[in-house]
C-alpha positions, 0 to 999 in steps of 0.5 A: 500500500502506498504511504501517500494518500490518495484524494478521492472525492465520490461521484466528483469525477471520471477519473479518479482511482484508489487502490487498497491491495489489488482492489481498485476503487474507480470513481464515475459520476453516477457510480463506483466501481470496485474489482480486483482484490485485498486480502486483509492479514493479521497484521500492521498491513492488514489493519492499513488496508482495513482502515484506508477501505474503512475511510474511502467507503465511509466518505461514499456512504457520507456523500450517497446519504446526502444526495438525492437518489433515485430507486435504481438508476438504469444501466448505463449507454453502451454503444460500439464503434467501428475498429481503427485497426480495419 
């Protein structure tokens, strides 16, 4: 885990990512996305991986309790382009 913090401000943005182990936590505008994996050991690193999953999921509880939600947002546009490489 890396010694700097991140800043990660949820829903803010298209681009930030902080990553907890090999979890990475992707911001979007209307969603977070995780993947990848943490394992959280009995020891000092386990409990910094541990807090800093704590923290990044405490400020996105913090922001989804103070907006305005909808009852499911639908899913999200996906579309095809042609290949450059054709």
């Amino acid at each position: 885990m890396s010694s700097k913090k991140q800043s990660f401000v949820p829903y803010a943005n298209e681009a930030d990512v902080v990553s907890v182990g090999k979890l990475m936590i992707e911001n979007r505008l209307d969603r977070i996305t995780l993947s990848g994996d943490v394992d959280l050991t009995a020891d000092k690193i386990g409990l910094a991986h541990a807090r800093r999953l704590q923290e990044v999921l405490g400020e996105i509880v913090a922001k989804l309790e103070a907006m305005t939600l909808p009852a499911e947002l639908p899913p999200p546009a996906v579309g095809e382009v042609d290949n450059p490489f054709n």
